[in-house]
TORKOL-915166 format. One record per residue (C-alpha): x, y, z. Coordinates in pm, whole numbers, plus 50000, padded with zeros to 5 digits. Layout:
% TORKOL-915166
+-------+-------+-------+
!  east ! north !    up !
+-------+-------+-------+
!     X !     Y !     Z !
...
+-------+-------+-------+
END
This chain:
% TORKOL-915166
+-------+-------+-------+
!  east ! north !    up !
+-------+-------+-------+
! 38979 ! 62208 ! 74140 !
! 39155 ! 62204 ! 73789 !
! 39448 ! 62353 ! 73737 !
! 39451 ! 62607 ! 73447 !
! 39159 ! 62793 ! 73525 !
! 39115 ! 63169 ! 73316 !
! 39129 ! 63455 ! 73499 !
! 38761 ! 63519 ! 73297 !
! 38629 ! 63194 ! 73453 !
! 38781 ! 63303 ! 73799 !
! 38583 ! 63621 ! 73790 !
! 38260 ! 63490 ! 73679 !
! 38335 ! 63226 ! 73975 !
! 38368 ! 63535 ! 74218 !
! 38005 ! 63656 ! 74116 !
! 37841 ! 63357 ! 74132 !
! 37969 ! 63338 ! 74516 !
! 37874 ! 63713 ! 74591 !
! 37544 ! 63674 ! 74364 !
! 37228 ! 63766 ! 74569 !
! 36911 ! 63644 ! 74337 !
! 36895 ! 63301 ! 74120 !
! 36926 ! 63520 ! 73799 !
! 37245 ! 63670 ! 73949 !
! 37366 ! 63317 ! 74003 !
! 37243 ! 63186 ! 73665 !
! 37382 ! 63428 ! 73467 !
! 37758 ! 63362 ! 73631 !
! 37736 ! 63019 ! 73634 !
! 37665 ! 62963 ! 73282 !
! 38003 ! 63258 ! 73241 !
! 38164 ! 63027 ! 73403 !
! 38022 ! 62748 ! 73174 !
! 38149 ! 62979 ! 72897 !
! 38514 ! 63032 ! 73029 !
! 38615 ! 62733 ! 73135 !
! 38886 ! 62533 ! 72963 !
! 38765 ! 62269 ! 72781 !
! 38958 ! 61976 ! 72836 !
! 38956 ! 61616 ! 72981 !
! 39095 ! 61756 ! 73327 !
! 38804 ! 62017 ! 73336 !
! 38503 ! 61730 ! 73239 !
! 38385 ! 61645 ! 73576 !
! 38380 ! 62062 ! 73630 !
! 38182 ! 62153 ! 73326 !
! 37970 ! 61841 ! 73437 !
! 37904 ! 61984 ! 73795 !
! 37867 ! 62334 ! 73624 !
! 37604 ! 62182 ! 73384 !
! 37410 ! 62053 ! 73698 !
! 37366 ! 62353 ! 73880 !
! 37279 ! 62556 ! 73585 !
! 36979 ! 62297 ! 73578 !
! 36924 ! 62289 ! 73927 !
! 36878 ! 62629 ! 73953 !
! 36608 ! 62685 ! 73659 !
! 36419 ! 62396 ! 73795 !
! 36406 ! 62600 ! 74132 !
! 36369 ! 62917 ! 73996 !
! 36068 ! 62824 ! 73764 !
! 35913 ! 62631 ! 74052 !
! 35990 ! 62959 ! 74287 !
! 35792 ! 63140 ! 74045 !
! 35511 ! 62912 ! 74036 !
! 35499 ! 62920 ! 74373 !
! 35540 ! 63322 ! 74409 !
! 35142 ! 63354 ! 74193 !
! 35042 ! 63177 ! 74483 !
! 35186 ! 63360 ! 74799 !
! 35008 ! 63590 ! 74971 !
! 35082 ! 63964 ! 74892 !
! 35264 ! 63957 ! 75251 !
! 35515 ! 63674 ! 75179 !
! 35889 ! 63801 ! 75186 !
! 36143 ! 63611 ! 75068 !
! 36421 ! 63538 ! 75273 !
! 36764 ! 63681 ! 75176 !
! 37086 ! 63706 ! 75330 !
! 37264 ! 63604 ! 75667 !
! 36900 ! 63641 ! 75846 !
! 36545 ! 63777 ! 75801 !
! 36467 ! 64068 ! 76087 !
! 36161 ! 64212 ! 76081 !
! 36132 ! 64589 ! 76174 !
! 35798 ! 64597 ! 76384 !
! 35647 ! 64875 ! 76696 !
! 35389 ! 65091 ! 76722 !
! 35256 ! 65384 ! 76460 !
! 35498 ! 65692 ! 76348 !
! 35765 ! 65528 ! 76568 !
! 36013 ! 65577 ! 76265 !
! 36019 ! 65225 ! 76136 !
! 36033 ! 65311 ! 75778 !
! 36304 ! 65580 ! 75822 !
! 36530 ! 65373 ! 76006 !
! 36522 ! 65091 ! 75755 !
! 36579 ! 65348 ! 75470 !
! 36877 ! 65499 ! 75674 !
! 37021 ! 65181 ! 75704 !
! 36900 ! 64979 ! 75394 !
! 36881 ! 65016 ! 74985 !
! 36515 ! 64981 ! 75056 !
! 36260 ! 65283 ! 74983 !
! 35958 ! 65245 ! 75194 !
! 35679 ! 65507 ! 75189 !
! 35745 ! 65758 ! 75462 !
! 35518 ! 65980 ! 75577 !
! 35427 ! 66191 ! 75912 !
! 35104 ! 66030 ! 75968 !
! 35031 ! 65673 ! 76111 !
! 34988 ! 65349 ! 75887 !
! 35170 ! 65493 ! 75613 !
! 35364 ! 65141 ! 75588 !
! 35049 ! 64867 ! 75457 !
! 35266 ! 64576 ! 75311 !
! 35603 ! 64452 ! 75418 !
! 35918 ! 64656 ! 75223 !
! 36231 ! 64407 ! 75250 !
! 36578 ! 64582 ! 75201 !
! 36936 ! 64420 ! 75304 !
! 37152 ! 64584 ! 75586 !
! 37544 ! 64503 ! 75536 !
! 37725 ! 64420 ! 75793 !
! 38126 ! 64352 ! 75747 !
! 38091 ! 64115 ! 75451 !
! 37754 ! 63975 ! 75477 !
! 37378 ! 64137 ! 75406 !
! 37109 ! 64090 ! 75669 !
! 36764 ! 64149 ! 75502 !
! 36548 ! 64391 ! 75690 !
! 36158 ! 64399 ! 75680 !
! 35944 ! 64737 ! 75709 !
! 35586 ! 64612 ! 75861 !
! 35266 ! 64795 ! 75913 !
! 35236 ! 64906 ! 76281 !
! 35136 ! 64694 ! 76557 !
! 34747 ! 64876 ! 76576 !
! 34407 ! 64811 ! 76633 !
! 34358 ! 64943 ! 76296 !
! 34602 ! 64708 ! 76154 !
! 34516 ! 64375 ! 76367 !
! 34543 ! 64118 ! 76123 !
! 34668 ! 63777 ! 76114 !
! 34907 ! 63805 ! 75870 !
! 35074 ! 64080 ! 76026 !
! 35196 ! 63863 ! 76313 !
! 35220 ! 63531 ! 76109 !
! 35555 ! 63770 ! 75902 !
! 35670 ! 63804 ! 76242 !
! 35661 ! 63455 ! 76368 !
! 35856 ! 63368 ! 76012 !
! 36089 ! 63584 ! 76058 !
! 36494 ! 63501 ! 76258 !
! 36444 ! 63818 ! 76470 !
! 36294 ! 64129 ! 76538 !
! 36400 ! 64510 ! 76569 !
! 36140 ! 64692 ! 76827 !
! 36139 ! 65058 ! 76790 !
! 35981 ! 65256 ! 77040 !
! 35903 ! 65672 ! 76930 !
! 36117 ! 65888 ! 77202 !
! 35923 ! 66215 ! 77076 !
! 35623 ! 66385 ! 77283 !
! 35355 ! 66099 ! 77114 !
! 35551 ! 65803 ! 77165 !
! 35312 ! 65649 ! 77470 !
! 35048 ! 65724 ! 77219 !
! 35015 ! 65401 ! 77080 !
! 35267 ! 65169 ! 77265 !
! 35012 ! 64987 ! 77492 !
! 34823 ! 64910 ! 77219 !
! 35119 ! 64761 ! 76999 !
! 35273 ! 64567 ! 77362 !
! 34907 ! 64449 ! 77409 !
! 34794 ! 64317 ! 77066 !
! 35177 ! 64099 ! 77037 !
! 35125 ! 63852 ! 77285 !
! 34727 ! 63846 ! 77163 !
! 34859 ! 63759 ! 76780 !
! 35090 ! 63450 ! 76946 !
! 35417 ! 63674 ! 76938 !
! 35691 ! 63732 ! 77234 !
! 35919 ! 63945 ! 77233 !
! 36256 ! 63763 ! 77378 !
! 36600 ! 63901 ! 77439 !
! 36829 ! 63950 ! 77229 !
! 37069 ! 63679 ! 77354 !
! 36791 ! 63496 ! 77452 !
! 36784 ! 63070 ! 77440 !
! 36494 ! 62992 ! 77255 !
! 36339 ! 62633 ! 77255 !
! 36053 ! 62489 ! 77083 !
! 35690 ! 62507 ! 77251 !
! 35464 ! 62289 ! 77161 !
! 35148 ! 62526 ! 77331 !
! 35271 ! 62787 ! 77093 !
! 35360 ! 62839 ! 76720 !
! 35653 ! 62819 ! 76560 !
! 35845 ! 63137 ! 76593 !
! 35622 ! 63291 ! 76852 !
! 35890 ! 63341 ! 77071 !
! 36135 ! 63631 ! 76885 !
! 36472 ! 63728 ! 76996 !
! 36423 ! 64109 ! 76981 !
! 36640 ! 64447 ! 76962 !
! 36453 ! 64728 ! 77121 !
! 36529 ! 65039 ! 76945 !
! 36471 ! 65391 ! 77072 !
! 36437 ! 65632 ! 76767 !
! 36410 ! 65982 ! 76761 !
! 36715 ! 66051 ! 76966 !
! 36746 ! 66377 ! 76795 !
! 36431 ! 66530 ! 76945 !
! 36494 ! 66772 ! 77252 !
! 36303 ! 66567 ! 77496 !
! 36388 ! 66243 ! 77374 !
! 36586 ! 66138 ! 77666 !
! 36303 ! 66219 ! 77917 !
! 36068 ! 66076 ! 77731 !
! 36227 ! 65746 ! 77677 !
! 36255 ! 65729 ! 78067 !
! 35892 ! 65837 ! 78140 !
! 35847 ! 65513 ! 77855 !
! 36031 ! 65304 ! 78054 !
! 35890 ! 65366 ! 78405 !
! 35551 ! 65268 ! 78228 !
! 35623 ! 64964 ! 78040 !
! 35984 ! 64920 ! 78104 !
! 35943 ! 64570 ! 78248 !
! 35730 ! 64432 ! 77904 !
! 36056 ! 64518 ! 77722 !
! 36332 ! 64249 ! 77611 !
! 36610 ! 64450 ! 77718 !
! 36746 ! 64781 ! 77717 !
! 36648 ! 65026 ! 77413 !
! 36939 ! 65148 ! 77187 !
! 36911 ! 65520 ! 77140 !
! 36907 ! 65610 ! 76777 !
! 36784 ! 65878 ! 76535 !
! 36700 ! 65738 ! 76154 !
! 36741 ! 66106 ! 76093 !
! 37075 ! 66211 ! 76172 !
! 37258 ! 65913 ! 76204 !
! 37292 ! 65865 ! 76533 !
! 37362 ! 65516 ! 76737 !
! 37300 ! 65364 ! 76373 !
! 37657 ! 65226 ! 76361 !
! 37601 ! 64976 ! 76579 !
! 37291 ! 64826 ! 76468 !
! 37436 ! 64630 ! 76234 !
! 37718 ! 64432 ! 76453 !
! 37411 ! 64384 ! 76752 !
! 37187 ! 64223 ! 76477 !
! 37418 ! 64008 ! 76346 !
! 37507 ! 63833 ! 76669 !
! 37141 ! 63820 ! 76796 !
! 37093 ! 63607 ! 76431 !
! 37307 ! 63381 ! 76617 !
! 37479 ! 63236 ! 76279 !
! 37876 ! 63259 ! 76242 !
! 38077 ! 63296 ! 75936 !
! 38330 ! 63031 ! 75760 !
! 38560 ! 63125 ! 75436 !
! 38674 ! 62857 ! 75172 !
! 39028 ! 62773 ! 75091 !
! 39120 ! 62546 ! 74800 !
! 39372 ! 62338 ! 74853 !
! 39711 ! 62499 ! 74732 !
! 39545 ! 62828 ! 74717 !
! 39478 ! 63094 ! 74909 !
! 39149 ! 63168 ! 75099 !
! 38914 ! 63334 ! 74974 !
! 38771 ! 63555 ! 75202 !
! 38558 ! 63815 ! 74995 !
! 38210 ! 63605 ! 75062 !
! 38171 ! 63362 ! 75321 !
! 37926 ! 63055 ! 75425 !
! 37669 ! 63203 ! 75692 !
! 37608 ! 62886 ! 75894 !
! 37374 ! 62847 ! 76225 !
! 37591 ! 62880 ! 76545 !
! 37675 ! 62512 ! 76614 !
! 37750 ! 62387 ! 76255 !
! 38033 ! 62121 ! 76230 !
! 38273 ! 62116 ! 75982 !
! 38064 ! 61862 ! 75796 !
! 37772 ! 62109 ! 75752 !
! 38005 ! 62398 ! 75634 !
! 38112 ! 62101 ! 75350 !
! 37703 ! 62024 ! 75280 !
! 37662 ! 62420 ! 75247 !
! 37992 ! 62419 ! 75006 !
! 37894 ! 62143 ! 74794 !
! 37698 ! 61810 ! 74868 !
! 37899 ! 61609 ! 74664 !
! 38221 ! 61718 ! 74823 !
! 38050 ! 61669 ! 75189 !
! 37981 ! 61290 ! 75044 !
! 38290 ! 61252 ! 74967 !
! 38488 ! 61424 ! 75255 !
! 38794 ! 61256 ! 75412 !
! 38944 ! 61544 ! 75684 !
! 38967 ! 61919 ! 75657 !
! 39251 ! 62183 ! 75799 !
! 39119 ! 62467 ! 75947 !
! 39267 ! 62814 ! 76028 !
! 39057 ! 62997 ! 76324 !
! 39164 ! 63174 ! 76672 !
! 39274 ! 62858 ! 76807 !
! 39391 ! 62637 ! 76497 !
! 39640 ! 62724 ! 76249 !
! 39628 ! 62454 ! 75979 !
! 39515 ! 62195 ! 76196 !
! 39335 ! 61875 ! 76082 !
! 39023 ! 61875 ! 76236 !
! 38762 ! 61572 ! 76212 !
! 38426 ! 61604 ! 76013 !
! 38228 ! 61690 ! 76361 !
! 38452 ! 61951 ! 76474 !
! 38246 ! 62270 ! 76611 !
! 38309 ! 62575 ! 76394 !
! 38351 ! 62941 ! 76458 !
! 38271 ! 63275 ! 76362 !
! 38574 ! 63348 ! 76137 !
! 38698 ! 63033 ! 76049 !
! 38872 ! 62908 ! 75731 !
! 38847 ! 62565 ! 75617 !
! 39057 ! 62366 ! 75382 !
! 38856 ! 62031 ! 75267 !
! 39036 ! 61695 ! 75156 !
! 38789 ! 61472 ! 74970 !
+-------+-------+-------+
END
């Protein structure tokens, strides 16, 4: 990196990194195109600068040739993960994705009030996890596409409705998954490719239990588990969208059943910069965390010295195995 660099070029640098839609990016990369010094030490910068800007309106005109022709249904993916928020009618889907979201889905005290998918992004720590509000799992709502936004999804939240109703509609919603090609996994589950299914049928899957602040909630989520207890991935986490409750942990239980890890940047001679870091699947090498950085500086890389819970400045080879946390120094 040139030395030299403006504290205005810095900041638009900063917003580019924590930027979460291509006009977010394109406006601070061409700040930065703006700001930076202009001299023979910053050319090859301003060249790379010049490049993305380009990239970027190339993809961003084709993404919106290609958004006229996706189906109403399609949700872009955003964030550390895509989860889709899926279970049976007036389970509380859409009020527990509001309590824990920016989103504002429709929310109303009647079934199939949700009809098209309502994305909104969860933070946890220092990365957003995008959340999907879905129409309930129903005869009435039995359609393809329904189950074809699961399948596309990283994961899925479950919630079961702990008041008086909530056996209501649950048989129906357990029934009509596996029908529409989806199963629901654990949440730590392995998952591996089938080839008698499609891809994605198989979804790790957080069962939550909402409605905790009912009076019978308790008993009712047992009498729900005695009756379809063992078609459940796992044990439910009690929560209520309305007061708060059990929400707190959502977040931290999502993000590891995404199964990605985090890695932070550090220039060389410089300190890291830990305000936005690289979400990378669990399993990347140091080599991907460079392709995810920059593919020019992954062509080009020579060693890197990482700083984790078992390295301190270490040089580490390109296939080293990363982890959640670490911070990574590259030599090219």
């Amino acid at each position: 990196m040139p030395a030299n660099l403006t504290p205005e070029y810095l900041a638009a640098e900063q917003r580019f990194r924590e930027a979460s839609s291509p006009q977010e990016k394109l406006e601070a990369l061409e700040e930065m195109l703006r700001t930076v010094p202009k001299h023979k030490g910053t050319e090859k910068l301003q060249a790379d600068i010049k490049r993305r800007i380009a990239r970027l309106r190339q993809e961003m005109q084709a993404r919106r040739g290609a958004s006229r022709a996706q189906p109403f249904y399609h949700v872009e993916r955003e964030g550390a993960g895509q989860v889709v928020v899926i279970g049976p009618p007036n389970a509380g889907k859409s009020s527990l994705v509001a309590a824990l979201t920016n989103a504002q889905p429709e929310i109303a005290p009647y079934p199939i009030s949700t009809r098209a998918p309502v994305p909104g992004m969860m933070r946890f720590e220092d990365v957003q996890i995008q959340l999907v509000d879905t129409p309930p799992v129903c005869p009435e709502m039995d359609e393809g596409w329904l189950y074809a936004l699961i399948r596309a999804a990283d994961a899925a939240l479950f919630v079961l409705d702990c008041s008086d109703d909530g056996i209501l509609y649950l048989e129906d919603a357990l029934r009509l998954l596996p029908a529409g090609r989806v199963f629901l996994e654990r949440e730590d589950a392995r998952i591996e490719d089938d080839p008698s299914l499609p891809r994605g049928a198989r979804k790790r899957t957080l069962v939550v239990a909402n409605k905790w602040d009912l009076p019978r909630a308790e008993e009712n989520l047992r009498v729900l588990m005695e009756l379809v207890g063992d078609r459940l991935p796992g044990s439910p986490v009690p929560v209520s969208a309305v007061t708060g409750y059990g929400l707190q942990q959502l977040p931290g239980r999502v993000f590891r059943m995404l199964d990605v890890i985090r890695v932070y940047s550090k220039p060389p001679g410089r300190k890291p910069d830990l305000s936005v870091p690289f979400v990378l699947p669990r399993g990347a090498r140091v080599l991907d965390a460079a392709e995810a950085i920059h593919k020019e500086l992954a062509e080009q890389l020579k060693y890197a010295r990482l700083w984790g819970r078992t390295s301190q400045g270490q040089m580490v080879s390109r296939d080293h195995l990363l982890e959640d946390g670490d911070i990574l120094e590259l030599h090219s």
